[in-house]
Structures are given as C-alpha cells and as structure tokens.
C-alpha positions as CSV (number, residue, x, y, z in Angstrom):
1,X,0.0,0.0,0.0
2,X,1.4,3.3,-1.0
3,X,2.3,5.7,1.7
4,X,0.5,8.9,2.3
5,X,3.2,11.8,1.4
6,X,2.6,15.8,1.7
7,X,4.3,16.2,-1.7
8,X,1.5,17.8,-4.5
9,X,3.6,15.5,-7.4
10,X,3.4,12.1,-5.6
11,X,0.1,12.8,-4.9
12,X,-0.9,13.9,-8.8
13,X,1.1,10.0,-9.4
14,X,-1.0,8.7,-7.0
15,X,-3.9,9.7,-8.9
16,X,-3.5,8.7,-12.3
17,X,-2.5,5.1,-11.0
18,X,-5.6,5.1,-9.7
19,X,-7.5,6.4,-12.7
20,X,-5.5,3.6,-14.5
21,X,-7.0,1.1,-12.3
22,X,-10.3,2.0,-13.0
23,X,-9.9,1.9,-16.7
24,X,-8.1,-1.3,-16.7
25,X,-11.1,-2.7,-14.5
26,X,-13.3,-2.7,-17.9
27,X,-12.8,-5.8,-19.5
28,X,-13.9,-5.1,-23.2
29,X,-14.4,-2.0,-24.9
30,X,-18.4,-2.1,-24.4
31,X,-18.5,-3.4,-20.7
32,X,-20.7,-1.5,-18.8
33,X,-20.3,-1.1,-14.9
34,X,-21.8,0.2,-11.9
35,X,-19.4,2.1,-9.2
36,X,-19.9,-1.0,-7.2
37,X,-18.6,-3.3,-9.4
38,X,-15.6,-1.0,-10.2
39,X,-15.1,-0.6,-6.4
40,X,-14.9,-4.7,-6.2
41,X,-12.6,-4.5,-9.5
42,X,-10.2,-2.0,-8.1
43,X,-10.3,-2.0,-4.3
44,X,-10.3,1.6,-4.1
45,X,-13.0,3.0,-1.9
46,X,-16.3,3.8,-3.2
47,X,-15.4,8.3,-3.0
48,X,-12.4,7.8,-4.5
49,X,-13.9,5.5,-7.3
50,X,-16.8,8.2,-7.6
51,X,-14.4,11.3,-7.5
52,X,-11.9,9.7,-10.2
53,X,-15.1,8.3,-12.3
54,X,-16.2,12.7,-12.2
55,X,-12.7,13.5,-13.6
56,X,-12.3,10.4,-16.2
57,X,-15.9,11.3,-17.1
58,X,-15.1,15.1,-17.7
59,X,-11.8,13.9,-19.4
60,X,-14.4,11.7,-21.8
61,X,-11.9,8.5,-21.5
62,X,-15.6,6.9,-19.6
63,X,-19.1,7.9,-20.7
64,X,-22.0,7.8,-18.2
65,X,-23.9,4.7,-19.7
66,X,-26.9,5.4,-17.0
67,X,-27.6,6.3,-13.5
68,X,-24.2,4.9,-11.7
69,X,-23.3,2.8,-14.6
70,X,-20.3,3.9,-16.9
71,X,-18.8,2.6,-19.7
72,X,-15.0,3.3,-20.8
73,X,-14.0,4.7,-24.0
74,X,-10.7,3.3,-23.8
75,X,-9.7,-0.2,-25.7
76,X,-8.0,-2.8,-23.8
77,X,-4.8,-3.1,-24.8
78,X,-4.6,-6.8,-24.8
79,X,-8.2,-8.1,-25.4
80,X,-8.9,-11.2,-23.1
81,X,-8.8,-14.4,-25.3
82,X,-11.9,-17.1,-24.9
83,X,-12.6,-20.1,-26.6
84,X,-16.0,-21.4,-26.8
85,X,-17.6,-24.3,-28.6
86,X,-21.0,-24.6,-30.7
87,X,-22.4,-27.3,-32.0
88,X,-25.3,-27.5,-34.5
89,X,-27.0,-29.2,-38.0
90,X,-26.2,-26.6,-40.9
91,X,-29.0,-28.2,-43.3
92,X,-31.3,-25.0,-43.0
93,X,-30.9,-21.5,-44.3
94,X,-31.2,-20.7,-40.2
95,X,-28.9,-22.5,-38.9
96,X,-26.2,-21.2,-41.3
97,X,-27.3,-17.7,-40.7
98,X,-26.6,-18.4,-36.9
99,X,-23.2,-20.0,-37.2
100,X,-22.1,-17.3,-39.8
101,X,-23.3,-14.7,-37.7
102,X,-21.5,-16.5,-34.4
103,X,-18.0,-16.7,-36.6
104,X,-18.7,-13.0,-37.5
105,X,-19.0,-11.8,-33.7
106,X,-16.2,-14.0,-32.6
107,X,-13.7,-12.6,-34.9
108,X,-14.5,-8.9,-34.2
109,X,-14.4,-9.8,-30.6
110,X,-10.7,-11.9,-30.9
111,X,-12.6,-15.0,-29.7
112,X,-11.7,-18.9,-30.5
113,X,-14.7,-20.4,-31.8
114,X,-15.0,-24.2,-32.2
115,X,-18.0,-25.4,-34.5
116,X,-18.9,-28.4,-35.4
117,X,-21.8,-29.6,-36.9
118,X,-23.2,-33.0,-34.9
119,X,-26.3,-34.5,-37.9
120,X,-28.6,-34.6,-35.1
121,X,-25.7,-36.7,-33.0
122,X,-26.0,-36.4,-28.9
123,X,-22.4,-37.1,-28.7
C-alpha cells in the first residue's frame, strides 16, 4: 500500500494510477459497470472510485452509460482471449445464418470459436 506523502507530485502519481485502475477494471471495450462493481474490481473506496469516475468522465476516456453505470471509451490493450464451442446441424438457411453470424461476432471480438456440426448426433 502506497504511503500517504505531503508532496502535490506524488500525490498527482497517485492519482492517475488510480485512474489507471479504474480503466483497466473494464474488460472489453463495451462493458458496462456500476461504481460498485468497479469498487470490487479495483479495491479503491467507493469516494475515490466516484471522485476519479467525475474526472475520467469530464476527461471523456468513460461515458455515463446510465444512472451509476459507466462505460470506458478506452480499448484494452490486450483483449482477453476465450474459446468457446458450438455445436449445430447446418441443413437449414437458419442454422447457417446463426453460425455465420457466431463466426462474425467471434472474430471482431478476438474469440476462439470451435464449431462443429453433430447430424442430429447427442455425442
């Protein structure tokens, strides 16, 4: 834990660390989160989350998505990676739409999709 100092420049640090914990608490660029998610996500106290989440807002790096939800404006650096699997019969015009779309969504979102199509199998 950092150690309270008298000196305005350590202080101003302190801040923007802060700030940077915040922002780094969103996990994709369209999360959106109340202040007491973002308090569990940083461990900062709630006023201090609040006070930060005025100045980021005022800043525009975080929008107010609604009353005490906000959403950042900032992309992760390093999106998280996710694999996911999907399994379906591709013999209607429906079920193609639905994987094509699912392909479409995983690659803008850097996700590993696995699909496979079962004819009608249960294993």
């Amino acid at each position: 834990m950092a150690t309270q100092s008298n000196d305005p420049q350590s202080e101003g640090v302190q801040s923007v660390e802060r700030a940077c914990r915040i922002l780094r608490a969103f996990r994709s660029e369209t999360e959106q989160l109340s202040l007491a998610v973002l308090v569990q996500r940083t461990g900062l106290s709630k006023t201090t989350v609040f006070r930060l989440l005025q100045s980021l807002v005022e800043g525009q790096l975080v929008i107010r998505a609604g009353k005490g939800i906000y959403e950042s404006r900032i992309r992760p650096l390093e999106p998280r990676s996710f694999r996911i699997g999907f399994a379906s019969q591709t013999d209607s015009q429906f079920a193609r739409d639905v994987t094509a779309s699912l392909h479409q969504a995983a690659g803008r979102d850097h996700v590993q999709l696995i699909a496979v199509n079962n004819n009608y199998s249960a294993k």
